[in-house]
C-alpha positions as CSV (number, residue, x, y, z in Angstrom):
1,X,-28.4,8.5,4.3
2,X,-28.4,5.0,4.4
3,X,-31.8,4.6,3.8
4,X,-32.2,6.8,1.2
5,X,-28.9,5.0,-0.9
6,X,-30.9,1.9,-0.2
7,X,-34.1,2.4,-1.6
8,X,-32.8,4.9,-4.6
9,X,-29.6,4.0,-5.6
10,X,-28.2,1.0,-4.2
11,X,-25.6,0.5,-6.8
12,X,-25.9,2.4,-9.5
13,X,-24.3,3.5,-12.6
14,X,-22.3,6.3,-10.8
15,X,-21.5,3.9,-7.7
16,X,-19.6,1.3,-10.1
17,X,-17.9,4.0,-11.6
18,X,-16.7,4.8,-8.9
19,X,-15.9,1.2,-7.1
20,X,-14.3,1.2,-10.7
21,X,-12.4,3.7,-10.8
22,X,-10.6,3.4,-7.3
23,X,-10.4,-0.4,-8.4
24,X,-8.0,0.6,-11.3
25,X,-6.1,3.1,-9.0
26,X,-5.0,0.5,-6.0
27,X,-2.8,-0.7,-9.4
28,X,-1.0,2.5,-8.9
29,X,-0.9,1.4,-4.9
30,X,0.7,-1.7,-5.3
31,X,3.0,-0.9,-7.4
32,X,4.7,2.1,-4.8
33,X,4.4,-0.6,-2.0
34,X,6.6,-3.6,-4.1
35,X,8.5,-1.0,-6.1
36,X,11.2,-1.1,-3.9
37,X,11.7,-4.9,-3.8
38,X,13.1,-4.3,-7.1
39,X,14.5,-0.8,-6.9
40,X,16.5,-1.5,-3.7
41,X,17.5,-4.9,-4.3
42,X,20.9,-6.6,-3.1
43,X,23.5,-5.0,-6.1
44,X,24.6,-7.9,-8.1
45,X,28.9,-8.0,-8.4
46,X,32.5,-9.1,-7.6
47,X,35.2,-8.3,-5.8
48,X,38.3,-6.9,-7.7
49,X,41.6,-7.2,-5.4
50,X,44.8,-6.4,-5.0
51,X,47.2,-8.9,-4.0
52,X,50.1,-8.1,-1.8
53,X,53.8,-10.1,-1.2
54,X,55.0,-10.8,2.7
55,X,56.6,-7.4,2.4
56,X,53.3,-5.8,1.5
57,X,54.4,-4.6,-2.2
58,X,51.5,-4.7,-4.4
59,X,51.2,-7.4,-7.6
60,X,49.1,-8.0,-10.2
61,X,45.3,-7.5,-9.5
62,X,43.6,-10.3,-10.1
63,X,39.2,-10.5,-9.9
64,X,37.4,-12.9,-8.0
65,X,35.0,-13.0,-10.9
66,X,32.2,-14.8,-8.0
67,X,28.5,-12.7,-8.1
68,X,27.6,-12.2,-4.8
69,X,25.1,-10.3,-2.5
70,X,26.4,-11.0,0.9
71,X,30.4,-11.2,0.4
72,X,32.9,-12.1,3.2
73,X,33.8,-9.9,6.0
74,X,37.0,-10.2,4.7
75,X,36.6,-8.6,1.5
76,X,34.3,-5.9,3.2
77,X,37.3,-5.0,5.6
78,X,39.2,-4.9,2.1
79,X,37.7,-2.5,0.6
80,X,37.1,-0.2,3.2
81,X,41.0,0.3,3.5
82,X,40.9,0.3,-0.5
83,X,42.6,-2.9,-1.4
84,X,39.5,-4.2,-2.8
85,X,36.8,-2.5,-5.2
86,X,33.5,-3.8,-6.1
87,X,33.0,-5.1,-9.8
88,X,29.0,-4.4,-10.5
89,X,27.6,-6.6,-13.0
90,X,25.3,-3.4,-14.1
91,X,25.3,-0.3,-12.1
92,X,22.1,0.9,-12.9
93,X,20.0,-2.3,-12.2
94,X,19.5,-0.9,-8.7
95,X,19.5,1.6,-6.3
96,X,21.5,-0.2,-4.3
97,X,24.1,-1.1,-7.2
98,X,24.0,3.2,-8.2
99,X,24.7,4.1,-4.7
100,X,26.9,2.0,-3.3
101,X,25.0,0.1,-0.7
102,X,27.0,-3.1,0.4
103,X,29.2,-4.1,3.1
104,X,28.6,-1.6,6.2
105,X,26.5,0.2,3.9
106,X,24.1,-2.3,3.3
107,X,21.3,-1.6,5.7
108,X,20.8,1.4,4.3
109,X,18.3,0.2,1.7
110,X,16.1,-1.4,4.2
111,X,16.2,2.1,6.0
112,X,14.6,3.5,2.6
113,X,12.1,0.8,2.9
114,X,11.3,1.2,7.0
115,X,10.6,5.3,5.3
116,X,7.9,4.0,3.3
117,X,6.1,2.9,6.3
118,X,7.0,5.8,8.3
119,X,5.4,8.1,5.4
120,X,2.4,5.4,5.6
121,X,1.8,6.1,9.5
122,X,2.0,9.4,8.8
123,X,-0.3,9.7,6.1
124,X,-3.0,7.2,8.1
125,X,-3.3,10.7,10.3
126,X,-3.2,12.9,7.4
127,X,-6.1,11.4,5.6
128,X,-7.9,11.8,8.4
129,X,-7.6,15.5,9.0
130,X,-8.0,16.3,5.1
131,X,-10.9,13.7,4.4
132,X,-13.0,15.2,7.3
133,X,-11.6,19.1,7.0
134,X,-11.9,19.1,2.9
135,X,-13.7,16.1,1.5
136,X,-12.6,12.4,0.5
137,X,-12.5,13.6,-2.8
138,X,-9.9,16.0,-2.3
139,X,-7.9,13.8,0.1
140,X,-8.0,11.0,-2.9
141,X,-6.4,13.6,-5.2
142,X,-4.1,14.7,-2.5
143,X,-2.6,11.4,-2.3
144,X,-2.2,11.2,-5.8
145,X,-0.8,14.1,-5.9
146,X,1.8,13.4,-3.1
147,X,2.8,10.0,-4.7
148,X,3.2,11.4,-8.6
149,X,5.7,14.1,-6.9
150,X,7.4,11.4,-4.7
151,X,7.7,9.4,-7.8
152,X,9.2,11.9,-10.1
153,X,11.6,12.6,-7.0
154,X,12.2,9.4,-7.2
155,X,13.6,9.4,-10.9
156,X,15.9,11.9,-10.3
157,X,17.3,11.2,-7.1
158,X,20.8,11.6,-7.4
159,X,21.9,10.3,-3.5
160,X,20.2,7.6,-1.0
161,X,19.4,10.4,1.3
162,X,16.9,12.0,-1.7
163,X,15.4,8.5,-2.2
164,X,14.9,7.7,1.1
165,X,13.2,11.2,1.6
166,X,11.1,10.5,-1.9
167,X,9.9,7.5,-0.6
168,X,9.0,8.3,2.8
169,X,6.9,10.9,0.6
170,X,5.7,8.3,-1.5
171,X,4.6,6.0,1.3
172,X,2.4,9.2,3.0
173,X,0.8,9.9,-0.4
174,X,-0.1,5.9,-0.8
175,X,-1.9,5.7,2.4
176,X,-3.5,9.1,2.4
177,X,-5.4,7.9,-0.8
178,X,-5.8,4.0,0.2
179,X,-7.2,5.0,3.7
180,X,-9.9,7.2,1.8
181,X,-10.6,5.5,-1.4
182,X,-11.9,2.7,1.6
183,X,-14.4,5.5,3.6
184,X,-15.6,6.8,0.4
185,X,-16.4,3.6,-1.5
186,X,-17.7,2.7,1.9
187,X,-20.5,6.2,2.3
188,X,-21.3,5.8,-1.3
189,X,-23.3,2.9,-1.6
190,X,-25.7,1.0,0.6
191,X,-24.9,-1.2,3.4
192,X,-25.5,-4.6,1.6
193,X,-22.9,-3.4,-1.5
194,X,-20.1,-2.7,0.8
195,X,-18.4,-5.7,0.9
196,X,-18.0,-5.6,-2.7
197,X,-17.2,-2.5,-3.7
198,X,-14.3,-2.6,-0.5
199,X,-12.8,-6.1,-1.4
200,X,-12.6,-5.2,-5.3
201,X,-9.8,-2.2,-4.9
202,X,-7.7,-5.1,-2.3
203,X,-8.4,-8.1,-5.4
204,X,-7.4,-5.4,-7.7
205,X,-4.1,-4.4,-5.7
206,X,-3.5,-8.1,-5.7
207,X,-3.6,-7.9,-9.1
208,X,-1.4,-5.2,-9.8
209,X,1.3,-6.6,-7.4
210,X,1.7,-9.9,-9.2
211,X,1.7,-7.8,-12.5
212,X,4.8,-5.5,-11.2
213,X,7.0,-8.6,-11.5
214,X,7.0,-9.0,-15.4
215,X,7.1,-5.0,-15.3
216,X,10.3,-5.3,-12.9
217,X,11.6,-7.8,-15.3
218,X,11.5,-5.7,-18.3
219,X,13.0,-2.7,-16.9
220,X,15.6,-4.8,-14.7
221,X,18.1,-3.0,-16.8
222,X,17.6,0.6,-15.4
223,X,15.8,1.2,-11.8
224,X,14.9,4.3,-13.0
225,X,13.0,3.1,-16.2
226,X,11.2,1.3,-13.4
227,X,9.9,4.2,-11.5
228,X,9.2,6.2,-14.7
229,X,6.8,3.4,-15.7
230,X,4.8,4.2,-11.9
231,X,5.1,8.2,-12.5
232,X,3.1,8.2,-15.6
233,X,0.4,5.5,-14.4
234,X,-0.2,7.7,-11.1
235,X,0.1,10.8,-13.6
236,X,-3.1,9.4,-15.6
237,X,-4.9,8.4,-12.1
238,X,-4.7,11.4,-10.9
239,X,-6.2,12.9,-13.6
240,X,-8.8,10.4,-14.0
241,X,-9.7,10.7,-9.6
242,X,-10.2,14.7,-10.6
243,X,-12.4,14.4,-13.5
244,X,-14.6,11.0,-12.2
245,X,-14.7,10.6,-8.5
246,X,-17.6,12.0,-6.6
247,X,-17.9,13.5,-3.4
248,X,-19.1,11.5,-0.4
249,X,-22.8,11.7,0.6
250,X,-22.0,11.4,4.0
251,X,-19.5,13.9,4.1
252,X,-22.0,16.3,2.0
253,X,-24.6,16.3,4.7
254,X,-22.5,16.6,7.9
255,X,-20.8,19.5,6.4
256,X,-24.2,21.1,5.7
257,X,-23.8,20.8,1.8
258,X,-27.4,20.2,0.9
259,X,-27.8,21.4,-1.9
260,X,-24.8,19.6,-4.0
261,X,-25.8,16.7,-2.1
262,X,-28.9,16.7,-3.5
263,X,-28.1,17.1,-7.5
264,X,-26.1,14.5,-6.7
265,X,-28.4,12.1,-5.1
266,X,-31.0,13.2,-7.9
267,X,-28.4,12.4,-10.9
268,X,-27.6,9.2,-9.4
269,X,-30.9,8.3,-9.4
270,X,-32.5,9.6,-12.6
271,X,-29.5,7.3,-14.0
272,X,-31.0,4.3,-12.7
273,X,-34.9,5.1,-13.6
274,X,-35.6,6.8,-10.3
275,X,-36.4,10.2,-9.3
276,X,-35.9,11.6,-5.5
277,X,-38.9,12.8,-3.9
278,X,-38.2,16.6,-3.6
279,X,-37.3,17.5,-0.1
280,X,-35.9,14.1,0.9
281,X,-32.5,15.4,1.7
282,X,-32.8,18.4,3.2
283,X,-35.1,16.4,5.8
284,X,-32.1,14.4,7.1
285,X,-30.2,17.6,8.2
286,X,-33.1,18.2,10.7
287,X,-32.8,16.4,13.6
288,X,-33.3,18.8,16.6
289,X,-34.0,22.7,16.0
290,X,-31.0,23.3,18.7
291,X,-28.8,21.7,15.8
292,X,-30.5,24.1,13.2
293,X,-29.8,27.2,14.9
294,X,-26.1,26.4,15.8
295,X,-25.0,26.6,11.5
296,X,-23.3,23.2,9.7
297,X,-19.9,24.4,10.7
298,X,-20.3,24.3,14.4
299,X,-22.3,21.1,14.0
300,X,-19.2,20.1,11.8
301,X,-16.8,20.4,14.4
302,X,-19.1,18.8,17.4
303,X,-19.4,16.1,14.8
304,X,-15.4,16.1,13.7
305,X,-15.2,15.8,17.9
306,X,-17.3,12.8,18.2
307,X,-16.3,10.7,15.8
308,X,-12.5,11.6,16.5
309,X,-13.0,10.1,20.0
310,X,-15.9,7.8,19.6
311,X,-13.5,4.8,19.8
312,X,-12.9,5.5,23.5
313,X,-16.1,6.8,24.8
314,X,-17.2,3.4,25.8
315,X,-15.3,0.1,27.3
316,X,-16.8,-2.3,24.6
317,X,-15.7,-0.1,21.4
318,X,-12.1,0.7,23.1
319,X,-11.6,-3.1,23.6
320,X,-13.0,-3.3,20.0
321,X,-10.8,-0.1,18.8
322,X,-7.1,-1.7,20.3
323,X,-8.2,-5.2,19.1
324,X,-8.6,-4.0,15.0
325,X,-5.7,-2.2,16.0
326,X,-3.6,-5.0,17.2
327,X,-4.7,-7.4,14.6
328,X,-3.5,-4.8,11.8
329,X,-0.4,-4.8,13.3
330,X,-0.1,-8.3,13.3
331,X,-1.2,-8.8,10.3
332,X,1.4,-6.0,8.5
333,X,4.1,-7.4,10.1
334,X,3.6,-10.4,8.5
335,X,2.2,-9.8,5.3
336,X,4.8,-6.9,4.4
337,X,7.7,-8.9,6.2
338,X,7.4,-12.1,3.9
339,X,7.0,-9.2,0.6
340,X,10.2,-8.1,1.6
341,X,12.2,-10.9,2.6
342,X,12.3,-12.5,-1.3
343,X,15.7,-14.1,-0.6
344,X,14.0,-16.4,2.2
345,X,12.4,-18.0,-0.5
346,X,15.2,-19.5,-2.1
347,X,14.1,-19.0,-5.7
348,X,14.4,-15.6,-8.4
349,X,13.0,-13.1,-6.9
350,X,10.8,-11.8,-9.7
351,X,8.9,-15.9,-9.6
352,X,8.9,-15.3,-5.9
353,X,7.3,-12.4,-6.0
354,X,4.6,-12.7,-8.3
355,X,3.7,-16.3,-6.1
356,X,3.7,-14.7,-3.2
357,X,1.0,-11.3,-4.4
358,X,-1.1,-14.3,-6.8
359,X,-1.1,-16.0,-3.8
360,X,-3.8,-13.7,-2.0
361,X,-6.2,-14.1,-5.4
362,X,-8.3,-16.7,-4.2
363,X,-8.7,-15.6,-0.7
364,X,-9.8,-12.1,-1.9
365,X,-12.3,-13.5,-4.0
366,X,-13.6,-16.0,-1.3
367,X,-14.1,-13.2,1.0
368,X,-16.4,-11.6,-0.8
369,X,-18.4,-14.3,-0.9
370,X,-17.8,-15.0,2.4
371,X,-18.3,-11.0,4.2
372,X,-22.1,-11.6,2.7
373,X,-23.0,-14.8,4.1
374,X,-21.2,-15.6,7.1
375,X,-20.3,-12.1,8.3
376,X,-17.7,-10.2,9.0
377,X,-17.1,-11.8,12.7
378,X,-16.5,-15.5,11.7
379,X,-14.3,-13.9,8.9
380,X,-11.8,-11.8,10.9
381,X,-11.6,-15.1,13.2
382,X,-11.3,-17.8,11.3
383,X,-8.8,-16.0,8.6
384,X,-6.3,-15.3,11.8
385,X,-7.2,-19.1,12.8
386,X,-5.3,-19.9,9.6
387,X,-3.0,-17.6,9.5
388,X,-1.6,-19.1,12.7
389,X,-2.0,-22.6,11.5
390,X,0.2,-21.7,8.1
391,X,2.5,-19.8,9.9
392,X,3.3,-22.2,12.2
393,X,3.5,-24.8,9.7
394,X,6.1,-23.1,7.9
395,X,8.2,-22.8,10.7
396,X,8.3,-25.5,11.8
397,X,8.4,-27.1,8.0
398,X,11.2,-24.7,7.7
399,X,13.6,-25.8,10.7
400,X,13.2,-29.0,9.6
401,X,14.6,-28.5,6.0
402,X,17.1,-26.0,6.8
403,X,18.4,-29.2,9.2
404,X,18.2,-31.7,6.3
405,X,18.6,-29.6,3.4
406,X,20.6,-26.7,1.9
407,X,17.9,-23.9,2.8
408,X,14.6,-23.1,3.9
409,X,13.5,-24.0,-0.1
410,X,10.0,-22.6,-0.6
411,X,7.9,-23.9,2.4
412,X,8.0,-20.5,3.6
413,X,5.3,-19.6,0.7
414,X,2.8,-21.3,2.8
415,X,2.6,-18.1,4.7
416,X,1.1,-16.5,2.5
């Protein structure tokens, strides 16, 4: 297949289309990752009190009138036996603020967030099974699916509990279509285009990250206004990855589908000038007549069985299989644990966060440079080379000014 999207249609019309198309959607994908920076942020009030005499009768209440995020134990202990109450500077701002998420209650919100990435883990396995059972094409729209319908669960949640759920949904929708949208970009164009076309959808998530700030901003009033912005941009993606996205060629021919393969290949190529020598494809389906007489769904599942557990058939691709696997680990741990940890920075959290997702721009755009010309070895090396370096930096950076200063100020940034 390779050789045939090599020599016919390396990158063609339909190819950009598609790199396009599933560009413009990881804007949809960022914003369900950072949503709930903003949606489940630290509420915003005071404490209202009552004060009491030595013999315990109550007397005027009098406010606090101080904004804060993390109050006293004191006033926490307070209001749980109902001599305080919390003044919110707007209710609906946030989640947090609309359910009542502070003192003991607190953690809660980073449970809804820990729910996205459970949802994630699971839907890493679900794109899987669907992509290789149904298509990528159907898995994409899956994913869309799942994420419009966690969204609009989202808007009307009317309790934690339904938002959590919603985004545990939400974050099994997101990685059902990112985890696809990368093999299909990947099958649908040739070998020395797929650096490209699978860096552009991670410079265009970038993109749509920093841009959920000002977005954020705007609707800071109402959570809800928030997440009804997302609904409708997921609502118009998913109706744009029905209509647009093609199938994968690779997918076509190990499921025996040789003929839609073929008007496919032959309309991508007519596009670009080029017309596909009849026969061509149905000649890659016949490697061995034992393969021929067993039918495309038997060699289907053999196939679904190989490639399930290629990783561990030998000792050098298991050692390569738990190293990408370790390194993503690493790296999410990192990445999504500075995203979520805005108050470490010391600044507004909207300017932190746009910094912080602009910050990737010119790495992103370096690397696809870079995937081309040095390879893909060097990069995955010398990228966690300075990722260490940085990280290091910053903590030591940061000891030393919370010792001399106030707070650990912005030299955590360098982490990025």
């Amino acid at each position: 297949m390779d050789n045939i999207l090599r020599e016919y249609c390396p990158f063609g019309y339909y190819q950009k289309r598609l790199t396009l198309l599933l560009s413009v959607a990881a804007i949809a994908t960022a914003r369900q990752v950072g949503m709930l920076v903003f949606v489940a942020a630290p509420a915003s009030y005071h404490w209202d009190c009552v004060a009491t005499n030595t013999h315990g009768a109550n007397l005027l209440p009098t406010s606090r009138g101080i904004n804060v995020t993390s109050p006293a134990t004191g006033s926490c202990q307070q209001f749980e036996i109902g001599k305080c109450s919390p003044i919110y500077d707007n209710r609906l701002a946030t989640a947090t603020a609309e359910f009542g998420l502070i003192c003991n209650k607190a953690t809660e919100s980073r449970f809804a967030q820990s729910l996205f990435f459970v949802g994630m883990l699971v839907g890493s396995w679900v794109a899987g099974y669907l992509s290789d059972g149904y298509g990528r094409r159907a898995a994409v729209l899956v994913g869309f699916l799942l994420s419009l319908a966690a969204s609009v669960a989202t808007t009307l949640a009317t309790s934690f509990w339904m938002l959590a759920v919603s985004r545990c949904l939400a974050g099994l929708g997101t990685m059902c279509y990112a985890v696809t949208a990368h093999v299909l970009l990947s099958e649908s164009v040739a070998p020395s285009y797929r650096a490209l076309s699978n860096t552009l959808p991670n410079l265009v998530f970038s993109i749509g990250l920093s841009s959920l700030a000002p977005i954020a901003y705007v609707f800071s009033d109402n959570w809800r206004n928030l997440v009804t912005f997302v609904t409708v941009e997921m609502a118009l993606l998913a109706l744009s990855s029905w209509m647009w996205t093609s199938e994968s060629p690779c997918w076509l021919l190990s499921n025996g589908k040789l003929e839609q393969l073929e008007a496919m290949i032959s309309r991508w190529t007519q596009k670009e000038g080029k017309n596909l020598p009849t026969g061509l494809v149905a000649s890659l389906s016949v490697s061995s007549d034992n393969q021929g007489e067993q039918g495309p769904q038997l060699k289907t599942s053999r196939a679904s069985e190989q490639i399930s557990l290629s990783p561990f058939l030998s000792r050098r691709l298991r050692f390569f299989s738990f190293s990408m696997m370790w390194t993503w680990f690493s790296l999410c741990v990192m990445y999504y644990g500075l995203s979520f940890h805005m108050k470490g920075l010391g600044s507004n959290k909207y300017v932190s966060f746009f910094l912080l997702s602009v910050a990737e721009l010119p790495a992103l755009i370096l690397v696809i440079w870079a995937l081309k010309r040095v390879g893909r070895k060097p990069c995955i090396f010398w990228c966690l080379v300075l990722t260490t370096v940085f990280c290091s930096m910053s903590a030591v950076i940061a000891s030393q000014s919370s010792a001399t200063s106030k707070g650990t100020g912005n030299t955590r940034t360098c982490m990025s």
